[in-house]
C-alpha positions as CSV (number, residue, x, y, z in Angstrom):
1,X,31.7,-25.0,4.8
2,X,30.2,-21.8,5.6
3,X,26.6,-21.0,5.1
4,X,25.7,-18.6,2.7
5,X,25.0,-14.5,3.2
6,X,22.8,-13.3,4.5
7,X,22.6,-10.6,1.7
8,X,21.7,-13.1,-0.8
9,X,18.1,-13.9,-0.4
10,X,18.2,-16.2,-3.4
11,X,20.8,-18.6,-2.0
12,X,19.5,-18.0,1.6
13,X,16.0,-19.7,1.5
14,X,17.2,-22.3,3.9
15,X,18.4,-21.9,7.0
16,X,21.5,-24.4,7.5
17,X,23.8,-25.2,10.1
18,X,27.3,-25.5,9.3
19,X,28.0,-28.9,11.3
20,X,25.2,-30.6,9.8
21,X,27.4,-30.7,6.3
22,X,30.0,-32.9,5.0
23,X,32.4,-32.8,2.9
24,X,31.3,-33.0,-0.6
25,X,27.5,-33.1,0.7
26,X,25.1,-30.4,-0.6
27,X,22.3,-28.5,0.7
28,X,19.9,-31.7,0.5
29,X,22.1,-33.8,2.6
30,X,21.7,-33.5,6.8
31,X,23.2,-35.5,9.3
32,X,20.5,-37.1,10.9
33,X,19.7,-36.4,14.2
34,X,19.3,-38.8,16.9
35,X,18.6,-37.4,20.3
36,X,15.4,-38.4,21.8
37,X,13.9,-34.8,22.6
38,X,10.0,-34.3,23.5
39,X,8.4,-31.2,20.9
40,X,7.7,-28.2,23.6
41,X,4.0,-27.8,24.4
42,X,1.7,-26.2,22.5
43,X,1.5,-23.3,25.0
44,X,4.8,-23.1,25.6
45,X,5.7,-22.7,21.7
46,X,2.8,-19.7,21.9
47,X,4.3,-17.6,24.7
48,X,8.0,-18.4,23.1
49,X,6.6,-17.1,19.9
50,X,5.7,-13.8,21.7
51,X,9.4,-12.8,23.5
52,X,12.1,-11.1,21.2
53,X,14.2,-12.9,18.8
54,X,17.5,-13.2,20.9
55,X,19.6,-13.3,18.0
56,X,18.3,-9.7,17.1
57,X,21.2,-7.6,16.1
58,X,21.5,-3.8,14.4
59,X,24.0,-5.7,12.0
60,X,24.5,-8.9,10.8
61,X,26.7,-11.7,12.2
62,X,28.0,-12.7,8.5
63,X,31.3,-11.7,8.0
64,X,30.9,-10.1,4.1
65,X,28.2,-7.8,6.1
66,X,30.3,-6.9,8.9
67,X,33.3,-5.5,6.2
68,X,30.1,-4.1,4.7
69,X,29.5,-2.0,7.4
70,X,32.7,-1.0,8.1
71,X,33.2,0.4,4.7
72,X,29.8,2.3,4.7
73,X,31.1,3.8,8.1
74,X,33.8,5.0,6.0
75,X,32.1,6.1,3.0
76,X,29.1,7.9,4.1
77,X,29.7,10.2,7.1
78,X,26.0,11.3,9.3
79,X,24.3,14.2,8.7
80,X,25.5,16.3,11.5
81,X,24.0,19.8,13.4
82,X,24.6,22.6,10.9
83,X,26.4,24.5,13.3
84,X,28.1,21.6,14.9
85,X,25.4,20.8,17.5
86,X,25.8,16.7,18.5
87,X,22.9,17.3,20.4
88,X,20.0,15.9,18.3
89,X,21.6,15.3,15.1
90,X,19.8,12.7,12.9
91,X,22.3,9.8,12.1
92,X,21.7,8.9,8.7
93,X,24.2,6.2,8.4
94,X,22.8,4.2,11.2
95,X,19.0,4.7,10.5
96,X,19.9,3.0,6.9
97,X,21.5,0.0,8.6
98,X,18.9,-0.5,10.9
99,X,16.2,-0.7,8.5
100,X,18.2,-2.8,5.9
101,X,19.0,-5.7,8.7
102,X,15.3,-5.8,9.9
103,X,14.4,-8.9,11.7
104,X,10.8,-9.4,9.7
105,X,9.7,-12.9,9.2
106,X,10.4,-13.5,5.3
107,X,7.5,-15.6,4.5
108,X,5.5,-14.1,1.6
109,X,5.7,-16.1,-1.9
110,X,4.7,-14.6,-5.3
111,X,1.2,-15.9,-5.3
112,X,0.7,-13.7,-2.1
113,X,2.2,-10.4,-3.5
114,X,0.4,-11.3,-7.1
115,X,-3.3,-11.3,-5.0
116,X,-2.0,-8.2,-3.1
117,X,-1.3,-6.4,-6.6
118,X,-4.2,-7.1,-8.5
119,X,-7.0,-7.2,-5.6
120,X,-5.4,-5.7,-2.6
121,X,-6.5,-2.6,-2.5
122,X,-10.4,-3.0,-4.0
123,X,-12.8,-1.8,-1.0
124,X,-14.7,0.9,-0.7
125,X,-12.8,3.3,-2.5
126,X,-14.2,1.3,-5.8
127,X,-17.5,-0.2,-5.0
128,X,-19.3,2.4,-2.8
129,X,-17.0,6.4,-3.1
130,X,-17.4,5.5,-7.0
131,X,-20.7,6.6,-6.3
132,X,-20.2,10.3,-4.5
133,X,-18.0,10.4,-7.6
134,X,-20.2,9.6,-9.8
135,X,-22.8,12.3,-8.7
136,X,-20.5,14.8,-8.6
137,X,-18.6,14.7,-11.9
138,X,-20.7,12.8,-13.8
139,X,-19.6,9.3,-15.8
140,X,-17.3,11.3,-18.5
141,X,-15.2,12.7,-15.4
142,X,-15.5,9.2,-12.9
143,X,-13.7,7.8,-16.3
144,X,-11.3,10.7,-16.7
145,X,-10.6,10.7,-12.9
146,X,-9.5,7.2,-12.9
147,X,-7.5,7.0,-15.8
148,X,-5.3,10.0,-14.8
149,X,-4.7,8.5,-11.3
150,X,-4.3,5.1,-13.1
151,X,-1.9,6.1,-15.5
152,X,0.0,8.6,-12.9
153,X,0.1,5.6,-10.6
154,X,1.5,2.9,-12.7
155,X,4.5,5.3,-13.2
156,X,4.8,5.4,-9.6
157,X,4.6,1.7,-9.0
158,X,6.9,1.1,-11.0
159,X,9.6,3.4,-9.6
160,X,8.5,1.6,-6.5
161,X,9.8,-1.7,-7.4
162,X,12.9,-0.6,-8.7
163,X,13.8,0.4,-5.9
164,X,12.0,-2.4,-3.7
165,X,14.0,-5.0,-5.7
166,X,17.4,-3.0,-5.1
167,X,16.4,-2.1,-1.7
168,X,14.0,-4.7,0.1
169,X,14.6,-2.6,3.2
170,X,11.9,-2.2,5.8
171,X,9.3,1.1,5.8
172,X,10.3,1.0,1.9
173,X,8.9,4.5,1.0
174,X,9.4,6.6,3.8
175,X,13.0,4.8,4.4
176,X,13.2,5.9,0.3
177,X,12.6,9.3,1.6
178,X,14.7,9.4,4.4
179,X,17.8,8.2,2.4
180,X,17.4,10.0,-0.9
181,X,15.7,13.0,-0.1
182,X,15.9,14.2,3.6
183,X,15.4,12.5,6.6
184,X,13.3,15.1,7.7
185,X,10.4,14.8,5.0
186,X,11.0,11.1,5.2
187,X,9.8,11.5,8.9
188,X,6.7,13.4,7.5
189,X,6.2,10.9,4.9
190,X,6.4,7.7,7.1
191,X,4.3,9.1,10.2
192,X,1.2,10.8,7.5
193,X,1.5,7.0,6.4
194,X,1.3,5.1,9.1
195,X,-1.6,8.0,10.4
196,X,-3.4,7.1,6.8
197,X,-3.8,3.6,7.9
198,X,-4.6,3.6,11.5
199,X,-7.5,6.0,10.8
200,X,-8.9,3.3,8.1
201,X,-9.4,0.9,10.3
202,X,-11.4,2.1,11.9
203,X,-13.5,3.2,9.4
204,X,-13.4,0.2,7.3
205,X,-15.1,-1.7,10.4
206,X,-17.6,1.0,10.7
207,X,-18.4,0.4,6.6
208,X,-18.6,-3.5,7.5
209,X,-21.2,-3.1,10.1
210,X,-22.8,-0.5,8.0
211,X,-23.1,-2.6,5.1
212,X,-24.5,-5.6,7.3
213,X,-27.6,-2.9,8.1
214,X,-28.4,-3.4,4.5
215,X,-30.3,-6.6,5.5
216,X,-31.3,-5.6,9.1
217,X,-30.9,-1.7,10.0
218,X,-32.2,-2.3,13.7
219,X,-29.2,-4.5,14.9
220,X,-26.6,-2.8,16.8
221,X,-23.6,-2.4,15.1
222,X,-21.2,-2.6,18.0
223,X,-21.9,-6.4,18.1
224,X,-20.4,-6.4,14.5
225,X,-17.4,-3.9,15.3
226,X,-16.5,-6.8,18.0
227,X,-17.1,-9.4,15.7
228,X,-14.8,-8.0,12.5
229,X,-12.0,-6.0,15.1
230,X,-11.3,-9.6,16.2
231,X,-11.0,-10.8,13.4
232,X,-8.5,-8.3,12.1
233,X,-6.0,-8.8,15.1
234,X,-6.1,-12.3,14.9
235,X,-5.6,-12.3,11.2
236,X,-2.1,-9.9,11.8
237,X,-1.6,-11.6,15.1
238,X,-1.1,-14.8,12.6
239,X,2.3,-13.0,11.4
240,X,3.0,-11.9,7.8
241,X,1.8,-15.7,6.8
242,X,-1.5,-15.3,8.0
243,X,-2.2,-11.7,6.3
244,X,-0.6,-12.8,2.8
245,X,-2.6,-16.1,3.3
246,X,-6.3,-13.7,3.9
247,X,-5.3,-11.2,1.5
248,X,-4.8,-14.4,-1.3
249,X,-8.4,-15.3,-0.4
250,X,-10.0,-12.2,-0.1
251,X,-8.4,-10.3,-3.1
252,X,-9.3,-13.9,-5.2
253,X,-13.0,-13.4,-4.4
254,X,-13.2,-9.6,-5.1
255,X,-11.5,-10.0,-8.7
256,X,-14.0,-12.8,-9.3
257,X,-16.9,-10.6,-8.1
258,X,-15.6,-7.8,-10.6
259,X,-15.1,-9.9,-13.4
260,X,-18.7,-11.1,-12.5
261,X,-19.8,-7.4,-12.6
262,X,-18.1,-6.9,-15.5
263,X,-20.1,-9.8,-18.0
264,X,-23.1,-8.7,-16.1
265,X,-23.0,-5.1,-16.9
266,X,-22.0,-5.8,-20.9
267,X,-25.4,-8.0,-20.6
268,X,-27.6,-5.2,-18.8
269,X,-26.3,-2.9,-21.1
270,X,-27.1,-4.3,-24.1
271,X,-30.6,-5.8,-22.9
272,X,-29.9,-9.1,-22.1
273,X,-32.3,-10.1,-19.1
274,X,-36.3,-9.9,-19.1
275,X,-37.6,-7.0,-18.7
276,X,-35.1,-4.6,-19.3
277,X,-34.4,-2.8,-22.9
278,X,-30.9,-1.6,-24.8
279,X,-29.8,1.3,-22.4
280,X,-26.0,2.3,-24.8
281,X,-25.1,5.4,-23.9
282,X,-28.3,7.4,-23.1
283,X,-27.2,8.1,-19.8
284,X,-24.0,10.0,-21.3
285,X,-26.8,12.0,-23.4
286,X,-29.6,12.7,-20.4
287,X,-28.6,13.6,-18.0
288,X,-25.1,14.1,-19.7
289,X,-21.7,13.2,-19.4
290,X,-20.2,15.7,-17.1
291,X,-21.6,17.8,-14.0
292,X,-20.7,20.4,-12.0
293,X,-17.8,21.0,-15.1
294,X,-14.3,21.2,-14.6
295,X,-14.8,21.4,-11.0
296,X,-16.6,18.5,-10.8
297,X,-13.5,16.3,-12.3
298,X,-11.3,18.2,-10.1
299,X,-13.1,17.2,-7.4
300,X,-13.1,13.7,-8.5
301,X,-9.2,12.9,-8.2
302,X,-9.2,12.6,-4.4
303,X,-11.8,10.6,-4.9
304,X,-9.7,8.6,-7.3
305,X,-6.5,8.7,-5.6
306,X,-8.5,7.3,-2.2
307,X,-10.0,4.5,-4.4
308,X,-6.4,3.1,-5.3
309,X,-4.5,3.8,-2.1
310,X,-3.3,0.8,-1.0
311,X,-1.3,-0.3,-4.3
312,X,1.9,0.8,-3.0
313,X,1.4,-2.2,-0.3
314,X,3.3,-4.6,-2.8
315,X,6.9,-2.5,-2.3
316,X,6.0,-2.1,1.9
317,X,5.8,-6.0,1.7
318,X,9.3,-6.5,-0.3
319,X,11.3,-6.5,3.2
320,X,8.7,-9.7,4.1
321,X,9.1,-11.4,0.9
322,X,11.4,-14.7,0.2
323,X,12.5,-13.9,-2.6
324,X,11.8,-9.9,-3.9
325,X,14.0,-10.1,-7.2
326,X,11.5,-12.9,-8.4
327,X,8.3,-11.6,-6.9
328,X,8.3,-8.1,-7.0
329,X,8.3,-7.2,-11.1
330,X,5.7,-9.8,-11.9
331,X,3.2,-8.1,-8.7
332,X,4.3,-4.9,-9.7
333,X,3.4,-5.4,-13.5
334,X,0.0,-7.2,-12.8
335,X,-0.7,-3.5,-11.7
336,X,-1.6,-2.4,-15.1
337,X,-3.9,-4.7,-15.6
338,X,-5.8,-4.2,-12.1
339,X,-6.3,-0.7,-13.1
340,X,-7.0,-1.4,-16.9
341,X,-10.2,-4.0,-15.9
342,X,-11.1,-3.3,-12.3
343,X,-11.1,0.1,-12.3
344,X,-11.4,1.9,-15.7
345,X,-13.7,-1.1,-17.6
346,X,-16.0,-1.0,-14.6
347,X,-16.1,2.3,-13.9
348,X,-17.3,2.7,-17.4
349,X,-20.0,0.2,-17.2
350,X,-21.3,1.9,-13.9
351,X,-21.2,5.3,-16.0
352,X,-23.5,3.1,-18.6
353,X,-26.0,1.7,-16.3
354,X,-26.5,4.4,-13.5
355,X,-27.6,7.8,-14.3
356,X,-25.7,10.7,-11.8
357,X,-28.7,12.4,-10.8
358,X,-29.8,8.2,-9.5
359,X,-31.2,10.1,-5.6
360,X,-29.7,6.6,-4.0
361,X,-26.1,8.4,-4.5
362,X,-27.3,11.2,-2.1
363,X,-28.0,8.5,0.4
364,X,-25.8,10.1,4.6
365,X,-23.0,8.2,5.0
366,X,-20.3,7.5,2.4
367,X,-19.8,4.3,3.6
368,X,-23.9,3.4,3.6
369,X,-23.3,0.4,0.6
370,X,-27.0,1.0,-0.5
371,X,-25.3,3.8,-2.4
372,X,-23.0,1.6,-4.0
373,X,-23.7,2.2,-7.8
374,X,-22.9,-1.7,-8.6
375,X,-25.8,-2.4,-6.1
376,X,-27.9,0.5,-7.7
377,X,-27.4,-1.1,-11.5
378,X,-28.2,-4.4,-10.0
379,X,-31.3,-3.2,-8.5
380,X,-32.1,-1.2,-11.0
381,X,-32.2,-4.7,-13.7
382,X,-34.8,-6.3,-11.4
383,X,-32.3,-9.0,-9.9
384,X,-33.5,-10.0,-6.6
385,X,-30.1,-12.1,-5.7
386,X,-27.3,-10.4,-6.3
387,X,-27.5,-7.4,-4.7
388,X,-27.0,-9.0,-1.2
389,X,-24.3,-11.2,-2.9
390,X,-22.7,-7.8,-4.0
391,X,-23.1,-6.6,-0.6
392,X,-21.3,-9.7,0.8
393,X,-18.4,-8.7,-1.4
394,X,-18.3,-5.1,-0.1
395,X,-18.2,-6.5,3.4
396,X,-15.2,-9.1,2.2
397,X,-13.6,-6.5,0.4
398,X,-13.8,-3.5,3.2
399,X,-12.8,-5.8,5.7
400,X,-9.8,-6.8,3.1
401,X,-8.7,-3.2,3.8
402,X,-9.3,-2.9,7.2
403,X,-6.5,-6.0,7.3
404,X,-4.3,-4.1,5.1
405,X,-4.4,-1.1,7.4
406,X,-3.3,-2.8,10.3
407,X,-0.7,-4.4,8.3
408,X,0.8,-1.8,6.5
409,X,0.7,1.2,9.9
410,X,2.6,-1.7,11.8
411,X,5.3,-2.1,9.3
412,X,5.3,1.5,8.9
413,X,5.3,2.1,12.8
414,X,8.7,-0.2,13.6
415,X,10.6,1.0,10.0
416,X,9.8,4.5,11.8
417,X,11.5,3.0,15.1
418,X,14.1,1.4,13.2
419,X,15.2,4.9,11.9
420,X,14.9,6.6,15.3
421,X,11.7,8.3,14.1
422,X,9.4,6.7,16.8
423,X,9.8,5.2,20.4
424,X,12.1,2.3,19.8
425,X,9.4,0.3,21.8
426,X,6.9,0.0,18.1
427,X,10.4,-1.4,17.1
428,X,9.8,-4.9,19.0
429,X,10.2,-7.9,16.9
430,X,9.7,-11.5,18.5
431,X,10.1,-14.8,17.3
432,X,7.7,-15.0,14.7
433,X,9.2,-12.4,13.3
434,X,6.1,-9.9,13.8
435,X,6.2,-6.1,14.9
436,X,4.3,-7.0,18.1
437,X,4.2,-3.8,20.0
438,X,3.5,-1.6,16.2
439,X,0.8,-4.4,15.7
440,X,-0.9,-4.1,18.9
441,X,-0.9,-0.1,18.7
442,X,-2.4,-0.3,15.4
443,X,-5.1,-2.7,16.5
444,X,-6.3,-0.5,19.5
445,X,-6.9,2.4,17.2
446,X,-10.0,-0.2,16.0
447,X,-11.8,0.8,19.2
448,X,-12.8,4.3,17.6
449,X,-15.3,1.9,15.3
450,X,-17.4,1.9,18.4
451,X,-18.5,5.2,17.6
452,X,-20.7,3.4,14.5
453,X,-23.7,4.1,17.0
454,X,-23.3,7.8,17.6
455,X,-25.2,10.1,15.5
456,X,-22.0,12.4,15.4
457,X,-20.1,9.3,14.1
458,X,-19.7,11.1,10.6
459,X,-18.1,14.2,12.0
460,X,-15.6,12.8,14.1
461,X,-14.2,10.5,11.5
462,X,-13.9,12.6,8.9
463,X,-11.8,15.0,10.5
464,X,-9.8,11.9,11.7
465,X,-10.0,11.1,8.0
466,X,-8.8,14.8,7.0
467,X,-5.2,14.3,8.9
468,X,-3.9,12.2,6.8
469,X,-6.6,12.5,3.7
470,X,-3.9,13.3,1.1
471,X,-1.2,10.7,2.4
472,X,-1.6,8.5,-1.0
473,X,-0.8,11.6,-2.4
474,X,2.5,12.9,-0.6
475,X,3.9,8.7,-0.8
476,X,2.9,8.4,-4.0
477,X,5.1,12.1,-5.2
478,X,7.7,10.8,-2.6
479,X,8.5,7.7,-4.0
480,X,9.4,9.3,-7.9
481,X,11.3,12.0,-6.4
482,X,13.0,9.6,-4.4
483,X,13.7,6.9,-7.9
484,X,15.0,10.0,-9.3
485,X,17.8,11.4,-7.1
486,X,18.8,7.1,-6.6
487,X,18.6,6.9,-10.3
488,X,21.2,10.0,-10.3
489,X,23.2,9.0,-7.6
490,X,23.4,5.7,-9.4
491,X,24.7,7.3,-12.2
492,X,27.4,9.3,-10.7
493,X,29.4,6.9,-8.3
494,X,29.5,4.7,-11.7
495,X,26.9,2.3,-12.4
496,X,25.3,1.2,-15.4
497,X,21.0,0.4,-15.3
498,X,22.4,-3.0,-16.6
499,X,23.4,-4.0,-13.0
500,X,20.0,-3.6,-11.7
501,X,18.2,-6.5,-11.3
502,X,14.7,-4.9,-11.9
503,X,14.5,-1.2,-14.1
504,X,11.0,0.7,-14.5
505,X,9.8,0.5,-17.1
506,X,8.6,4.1,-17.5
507,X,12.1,5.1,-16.7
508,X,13.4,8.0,-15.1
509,X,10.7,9.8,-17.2
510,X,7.9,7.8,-15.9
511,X,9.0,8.9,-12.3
512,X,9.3,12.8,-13.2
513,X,5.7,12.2,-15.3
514,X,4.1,10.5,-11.7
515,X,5.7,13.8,-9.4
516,X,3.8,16.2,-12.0
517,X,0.7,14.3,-11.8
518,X,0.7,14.4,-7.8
519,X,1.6,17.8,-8.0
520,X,-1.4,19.0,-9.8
521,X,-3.6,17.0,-8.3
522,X,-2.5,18.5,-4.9
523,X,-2.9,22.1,-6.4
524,X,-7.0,21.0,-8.4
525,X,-7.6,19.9,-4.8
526,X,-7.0,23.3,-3.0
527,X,-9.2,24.8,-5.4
528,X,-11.6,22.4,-4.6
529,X,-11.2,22.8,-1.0
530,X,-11.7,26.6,-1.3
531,X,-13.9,26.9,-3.3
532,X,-16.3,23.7,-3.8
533,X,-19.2,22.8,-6.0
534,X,-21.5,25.3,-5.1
535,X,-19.5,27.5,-2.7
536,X,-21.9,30.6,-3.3
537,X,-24.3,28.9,-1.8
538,X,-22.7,27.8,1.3
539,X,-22.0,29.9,4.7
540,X,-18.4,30.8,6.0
541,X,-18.5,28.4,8.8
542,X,-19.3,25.1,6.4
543,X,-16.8,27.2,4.0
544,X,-14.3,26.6,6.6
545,X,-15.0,23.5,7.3
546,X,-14.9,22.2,3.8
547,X,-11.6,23.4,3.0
548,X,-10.3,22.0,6.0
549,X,-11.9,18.6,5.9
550,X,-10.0,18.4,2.2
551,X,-6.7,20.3,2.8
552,X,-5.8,19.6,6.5
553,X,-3.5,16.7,5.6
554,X,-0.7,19.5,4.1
555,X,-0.4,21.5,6.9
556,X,-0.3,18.4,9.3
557,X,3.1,17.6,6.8
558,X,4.6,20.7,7.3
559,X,4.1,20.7,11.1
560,X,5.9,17.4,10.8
561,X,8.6,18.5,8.6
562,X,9.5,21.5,10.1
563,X,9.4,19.5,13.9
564,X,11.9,17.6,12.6
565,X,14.3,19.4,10.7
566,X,14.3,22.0,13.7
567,X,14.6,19.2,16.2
568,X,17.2,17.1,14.1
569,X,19.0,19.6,12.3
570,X,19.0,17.9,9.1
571,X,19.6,19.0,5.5
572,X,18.6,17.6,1.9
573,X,20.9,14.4,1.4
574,X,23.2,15.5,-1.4
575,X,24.0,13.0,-4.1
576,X,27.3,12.5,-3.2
577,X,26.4,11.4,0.1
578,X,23.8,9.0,-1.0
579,X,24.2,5.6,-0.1
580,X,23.4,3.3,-2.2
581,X,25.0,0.4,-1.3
582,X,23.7,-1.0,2.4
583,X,20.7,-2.9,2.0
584,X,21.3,-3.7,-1.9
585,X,20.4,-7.4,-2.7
586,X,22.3,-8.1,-5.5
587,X,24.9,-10.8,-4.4
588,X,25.7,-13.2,-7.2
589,X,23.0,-11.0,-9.5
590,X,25.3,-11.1,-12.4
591,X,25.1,-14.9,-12.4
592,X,21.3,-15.3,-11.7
593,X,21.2,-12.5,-14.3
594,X,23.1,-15.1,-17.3
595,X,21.2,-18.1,-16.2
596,X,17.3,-16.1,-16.8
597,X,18.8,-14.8,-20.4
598,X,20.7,-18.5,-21.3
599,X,16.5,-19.5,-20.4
600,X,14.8,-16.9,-21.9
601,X,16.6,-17.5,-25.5
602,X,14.8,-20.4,-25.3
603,X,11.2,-19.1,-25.2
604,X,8.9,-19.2,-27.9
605,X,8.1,-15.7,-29.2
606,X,4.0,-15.9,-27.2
607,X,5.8,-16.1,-23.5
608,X,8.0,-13.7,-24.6
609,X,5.7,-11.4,-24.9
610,X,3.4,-12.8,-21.9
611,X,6.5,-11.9,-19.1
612,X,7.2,-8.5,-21.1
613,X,3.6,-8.1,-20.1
614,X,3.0,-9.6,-17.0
């Protein structure tokens, strides 16, 4: 009896060996085993788990597969030199393979991707920026802001795991770009990415040891970039087990500290503790609800978009995930509901309980969290506790995204390999089933928090930061154009939306709604850049500098582009050429498909509703 493909994930959980079954037996049933053998040491399994995988191959050794990829040989020719150059063309075909039979450990379970959805990407983009946000557009535009990069976002997620369920391929997004757009801009796309997230490390452990200076400001902080970087590498250094497992913890206490904010600001507001009167809305009255105008909400977006970068972490964690079909729309949906109550409910409550002329907001250093406005309307009610236990859950939660970074510029680092877009070193899998080399080079760029000491800390980050400050941006536009042209290409070779085991539920719609959104915030931001809040008062050199500090990122993508298209002499993938069929997990969909609706005629009307929802 043969073991089941490899392409089906569902029926694939188990490994199982084919002479360990009987005839008749099922999947329950093993021969036992009696050979006396002694378990390897302890430090012998821990240098094994550290060498390659030696059953690591491009393609896989079941049989259905290997027809598989005969036929897409057949079907879908490379994208050649335009004028018949073999010299550096970009093979399409094989960099689609590659990242469809990657070797990642598959150890992720709904819980983890649930945590990673709701809380994953809650740091310092929510409880400390929301405060440079604050002062510069006032409440009425932090709440605008948000909701406009919420709602463009849920579109995008969405698109995200329609095509993350169809295609649990590693590098996800930019190997979305690289197959349905051009493997050029996919190159772009996947090394602005991966750049997005080695810088944050960094900075995220130079907000931790920032924030612990809001109990002692003389300790040196280089002690606590030792202290966190080592705990960041041996988190990933764990394997994808080990970051779903922090991620689950960290992500549980940040949505219980939120929810915590949440009662406590409806009570503050209303004038519920000693001491302190009804506050409403006077602070939308005096000093008002908007500042600086409609520059100052356009200047608010980035602000916005950096707050939720991170989201689309759920779709780079698909190819890492047991089972994807079953995990991926209920993470994907509990995305609403992250940006509906952690974002856009406390957002509004900071707008009621902090004023945007509070001078605490003007406090150097973005990521000082004494100008968090949560610790500001905490201080502000007289309660002596809980602004160090809201610091403690700034320091949990920046140090939740410093994990994240590692994680997701690894993954993006060997899907980049994978598809001949980086040194095929960062492609290194072991036996663990972790991108060693991608997670070591990720790690290392955790040595620039060392610079936390130096006085010209600020500057050197944020042009660091600048490279790659509008990557959210670019993915986020990337990944609806890239659900449009596979939802065309679905359509013409065929195929009905019925045979897809997970549709947005925005549609095709949704997606072309999420581009436009991008798109204009990419244009408010230029204006921004060249002319800020204030400009007439500012000289040409810090003119200069401002525009570049907030618009570097798109000529660094059009360097990167236009490399590679020269380089590889590629062209736009047609949608005739698409291929949309390696790396598809849908084997035996139509029957899991009939067993979830024979089940779901039985549900009562309320859970109904509650799985439409979440």
């Amino acid at each position: 009896m043969a073991p089941p493909s490899n392409r089906d994930i569902e029926m694939n959980v188990f490994p199982i060996k084919e002479d360990s079954l009987a005839q008749g037996s099922s999947y329950t049933m093993r021969e036992p085993l009696y050979e006396d053998t002694a378990p390897p040491r302890f430090l012998d399994r821990l240098v094994d788990g550290f060498r390659r995988d030696p059953s690591q191959r491009i393609t896989s050794e079941d049989p259905l597969d290997d027809i598989h990829t005969v036929e897409a040989v057949r079907l879908h020719r490379p994208i050649l030199g335009r004028r018949g150059s073999q010299s550096h063309h970009y093979d399409l075909r094989l960099a689609t393979l590659q990242t469809a039979q990657s070797h990642l450990a598959r150890k992720l379970k709904g819980r983890h991707l649930q945590m990673i959805a709701m809380g994953g990407s809650i740091g310092t983009g929510l409880f400390v920026a929301s405060g440079r946000a604050l002062q510069v557009g006032g409440p009425a535009s932090l709440l605008l802001a948000y909701l406009f990069i919420g709602c463009m976002l849920y579109c995008t997620v969405q698109a995200l795991g329609e095509l993350a369920v169809c295609f649990p391929v590693a590098g996800s997004f930019s190997a979305y770009s690289t197959r349905f757009i051009d493997p050029s801009w996919g190159f772009a796309m996947g090394w602005n990415y991966a750049l997005q997230w080695l810088v944050a490390l960094p900075l995220e452990i130079i907000a931790a040891s920032i924030t612990i200076s809001y109990w002692n400001p003389d300790l040196n902080k280089a002690i606590f970039v030792t202290i966190f970087l080592s705990a960041v590498v041996a988190i990933n250094l764990f394997g994808v087990k080990g970051y779903g497992e922090a991620e689950f913890v960290f992500a549980i206490i940040k949505i219980i500290a939120v929810i915590g904010f949440i009662l406590l600001g409806i009570v503050l507001n209303i004038g519920g503790v000693p001491g302190g009167g009804y506050i409403g809305g006077l602070y939308w009255r005096d000093p008002g609800a908007f500042h600086n105008g409609f520059k100052g909400l356009c200047s608010v977006f980035v602000t916005a978009a950096f707050a939720f970068a991170g989201t689309e972490l759920v779709g780079l964690a698909a190819a890492e995930t047991a089972n994807p079909r079953k995990s991926l729309p209920t993470a994907i949906k509990q995305v609403f509901w992250r940006i509906t109550l952690f974002y856009i409910v406390a957002l509004f409550l900071i707008g009621l309980l902090v004023p945007y002329d509070e001078p605490r907001l003007l406090l150097p250093g973005s990521a000082s969290a004494a100008a968090s406005p949560f610790v500001i309307a905490i201080e502000n009610a007289g309660i002596e506790v809980l602004p160090s236990v809201m610091n403690v859950v700034i320091l949990i939660a920046v140090l939740s995204v410093g994990n994240s970074s590692v994680f997701g510029s690894s993954r993006t680092l060997a899907a980049l390999a994978d598809q001949s877009q980086a040194p095929r070193i960062l492609s290194y899998i072991d036996r663990r089933g972790r991108p060693l080399v991608s997670i070591i080079v990720a790690s290392s760029m955790g040595l620039l928090a060392y610079l936390a000491d130096l006085n010209e800390q600020g500057l050197v980050l944020g042009w660091l930061v600048a490279i790659s400050g509008l990557s959210s941006i670019f993915t986020w536009a990337s990944i609806c154009l890239a659900h449009i042209r596979f939802r065309q290409a679905w359509l013409q070779k065929g195929h009905s939306l019925r045979e897809l085991a997970f549709k947005s539920q925005c549609g095709v719609a949704g997606s072309y709604l999420g581009f436009a959104f991008n798109v204009a915030v990419l244009l408010a931001q230029f204006w921004v850049g060249a002319w800020p809040v204030g400009w007439r008062e500012l000289p040409p050199r810090d003119l200069a500098q401002s525009f570049f500090l907030q618009y570097m990122a798109v000529p660094v993508v059009v360097v990167f582009y236009l490399a590679h298209r020269l380089y590889a002499q590629t062209s736009f993938v047609r949608i005739a050429d698409m291929d949309i069929v390696t790396g598809r997990r849908d084997f035996n969909l139509p029957i899991l498909l009939a067993q979830e609706a024979e089940e779901r005629r039985g549900w009562p009307r309320w859970k109904r509703i509650y799985k439409f929802l979440c």
